[in-house]
LUMFI-384288 format. One record per residue (C-alpha): residue in three letters; chain; x, y, z. Coordinates in Angstrom, 3 decimals. Each point is the difference from the previous one (the first is absolute). Layout:
// residues N
rest, kette, u, v, w
ALA, A, X, Y, Z .
...
***
This chain:
// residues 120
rest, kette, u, v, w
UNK, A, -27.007, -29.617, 14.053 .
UNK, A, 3.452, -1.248, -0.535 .
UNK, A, 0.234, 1.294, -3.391 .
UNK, A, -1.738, 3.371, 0.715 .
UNK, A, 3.354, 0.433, 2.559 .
UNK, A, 2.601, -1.140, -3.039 .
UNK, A, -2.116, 2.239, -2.333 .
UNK, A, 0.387, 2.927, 2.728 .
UNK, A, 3.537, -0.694, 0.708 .
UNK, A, 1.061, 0.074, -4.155 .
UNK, A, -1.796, 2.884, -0.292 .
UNK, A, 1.355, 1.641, 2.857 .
UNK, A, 3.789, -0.969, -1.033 .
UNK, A, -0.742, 1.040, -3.258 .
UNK, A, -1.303, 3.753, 1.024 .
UNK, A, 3.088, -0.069, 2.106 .
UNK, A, 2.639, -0.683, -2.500 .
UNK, A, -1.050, 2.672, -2.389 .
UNK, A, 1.587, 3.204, -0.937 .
UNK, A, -1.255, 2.777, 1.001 .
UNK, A, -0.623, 3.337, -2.710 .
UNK, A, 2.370, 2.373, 1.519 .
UNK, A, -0.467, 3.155, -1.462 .
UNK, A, 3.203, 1.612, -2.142 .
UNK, A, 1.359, 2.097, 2.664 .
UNK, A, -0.293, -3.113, 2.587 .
UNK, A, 2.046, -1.911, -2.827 .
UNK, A, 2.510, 3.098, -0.406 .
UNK, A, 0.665, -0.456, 4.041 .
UNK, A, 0.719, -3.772, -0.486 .
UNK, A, 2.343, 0.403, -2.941 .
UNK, A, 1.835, 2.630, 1.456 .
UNK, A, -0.106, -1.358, 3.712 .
UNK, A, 1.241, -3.422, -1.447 .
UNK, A, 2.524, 1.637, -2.483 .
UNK, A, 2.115, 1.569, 2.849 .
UNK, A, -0.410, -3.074, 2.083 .
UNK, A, 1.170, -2.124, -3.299 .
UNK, A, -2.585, -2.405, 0.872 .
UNK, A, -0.372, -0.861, -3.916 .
UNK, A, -2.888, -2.846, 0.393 .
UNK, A, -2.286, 2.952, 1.268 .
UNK, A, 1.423, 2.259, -2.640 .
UNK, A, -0.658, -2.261, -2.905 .
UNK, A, -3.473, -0.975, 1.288 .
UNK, A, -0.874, 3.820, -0.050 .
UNK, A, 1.922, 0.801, -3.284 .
UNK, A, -0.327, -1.372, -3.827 .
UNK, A, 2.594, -1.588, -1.608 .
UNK, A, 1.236, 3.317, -1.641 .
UNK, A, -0.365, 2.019, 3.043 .
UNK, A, 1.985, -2.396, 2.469 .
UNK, A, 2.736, -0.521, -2.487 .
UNK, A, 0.509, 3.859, -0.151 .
UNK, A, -0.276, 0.175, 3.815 .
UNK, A, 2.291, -2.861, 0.285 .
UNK, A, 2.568, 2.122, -2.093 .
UNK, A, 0.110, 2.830, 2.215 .
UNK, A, -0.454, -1.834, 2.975 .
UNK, A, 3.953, -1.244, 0.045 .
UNK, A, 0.601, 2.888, 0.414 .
UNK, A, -1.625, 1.488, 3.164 .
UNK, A, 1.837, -0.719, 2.874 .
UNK, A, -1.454, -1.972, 2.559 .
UNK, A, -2.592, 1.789, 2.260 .
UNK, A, 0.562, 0.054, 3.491 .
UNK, A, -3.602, 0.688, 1.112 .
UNK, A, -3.622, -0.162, -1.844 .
UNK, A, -1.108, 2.047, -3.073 .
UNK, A, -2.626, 2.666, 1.567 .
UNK, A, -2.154, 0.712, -3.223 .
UNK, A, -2.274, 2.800, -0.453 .
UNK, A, -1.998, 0.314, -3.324 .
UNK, A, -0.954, 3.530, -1.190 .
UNK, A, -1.871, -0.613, -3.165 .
UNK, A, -1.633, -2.842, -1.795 .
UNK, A, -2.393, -0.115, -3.176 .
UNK, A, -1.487, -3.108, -1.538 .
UNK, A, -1.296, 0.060, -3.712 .
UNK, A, -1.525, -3.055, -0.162 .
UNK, A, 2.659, -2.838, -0.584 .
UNK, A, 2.592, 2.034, 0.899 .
UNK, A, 0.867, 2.084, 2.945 .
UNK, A, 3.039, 2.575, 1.353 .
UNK, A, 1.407, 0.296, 3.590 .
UNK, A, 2.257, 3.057, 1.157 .
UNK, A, 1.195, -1.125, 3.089 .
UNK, A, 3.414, 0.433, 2.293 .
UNK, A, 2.002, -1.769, 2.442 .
UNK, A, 2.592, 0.400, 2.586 .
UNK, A, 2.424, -0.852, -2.576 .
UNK, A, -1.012, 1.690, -2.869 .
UNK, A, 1.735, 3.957, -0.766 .
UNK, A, -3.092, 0.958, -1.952 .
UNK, A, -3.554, -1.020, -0.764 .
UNK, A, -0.157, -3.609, -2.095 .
UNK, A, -2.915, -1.096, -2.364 .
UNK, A, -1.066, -3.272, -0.870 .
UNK, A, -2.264, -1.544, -2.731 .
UNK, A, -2.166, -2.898, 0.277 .
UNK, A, -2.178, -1.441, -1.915 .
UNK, A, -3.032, -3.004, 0.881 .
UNK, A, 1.568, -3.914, -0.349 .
UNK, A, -2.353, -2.609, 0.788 .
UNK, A, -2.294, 2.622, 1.784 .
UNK, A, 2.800, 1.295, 2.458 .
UNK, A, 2.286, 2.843, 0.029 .
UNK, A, 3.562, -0.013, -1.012 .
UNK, A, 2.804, 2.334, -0.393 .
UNK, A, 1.536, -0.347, -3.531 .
UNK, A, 2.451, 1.869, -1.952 .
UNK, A, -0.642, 3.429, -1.743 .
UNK, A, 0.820, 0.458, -3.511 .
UNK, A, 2.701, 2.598, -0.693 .
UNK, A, -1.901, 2.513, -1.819 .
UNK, A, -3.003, -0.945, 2.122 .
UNK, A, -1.240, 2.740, 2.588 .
UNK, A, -2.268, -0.368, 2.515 .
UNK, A, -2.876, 2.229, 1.425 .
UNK, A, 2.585, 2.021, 2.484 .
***
């Protein structure tokens, strides 16, 4: 009995410490959320290496927000491996798109190529 309860209790701290498959507009909220609220741990978990470097970039720029990102997405297509998000925020002029592409089975934005264009 006592090891049925141990069993139970791994399993159950093991169900609970795993990361849930957000889908790429989900992950597109999170980056952007966490990019206005500089709250970089969140932003690199959400990001690859590539992508967070670039964000990091333009980041120092931005001036600090005074209130949270309100994100709306308006578009998003997924080719297998690799999916596009139009979305906008509060502090955004015009529409943004980001890429992702499938690390270790989640989503994460990453960084376009130059010539590269995207489904929108």
């Amino acid at each position: 009995m006592k090891r049925l309860v141990i069993y139970s209790l791994a399993l159950l701290f093991i169900s609970c410490s795993e990361t849930k498959n957000m889908s790429p507009s989900e992950t597109v909220k999170i980056v952007v959320e966490s990019f206005y609220a500089k709250d970089n741990g969140t932003l690199k978990k959400h990001t690859t290496s590539d992508g967070y470097d670039s964000l990091m970039m333009i980041q120092g720029l931005v001036p600090d927000a005074d209130n949270d990102a309100k994100v709306i997405i308006s578009d998003e297509v997924i080719e297998t491996d690799t999916a596009w998000v139009k979305y906008s925020s509060n502090y955004d002029n015009k529409p943004g798109i980001f890429k992702l592409i499938k690390e270790d089975g989640q989503w994460k934005v990453t960084s376009k190529g130059p010539r590269e264009k995207g489904p929108f």
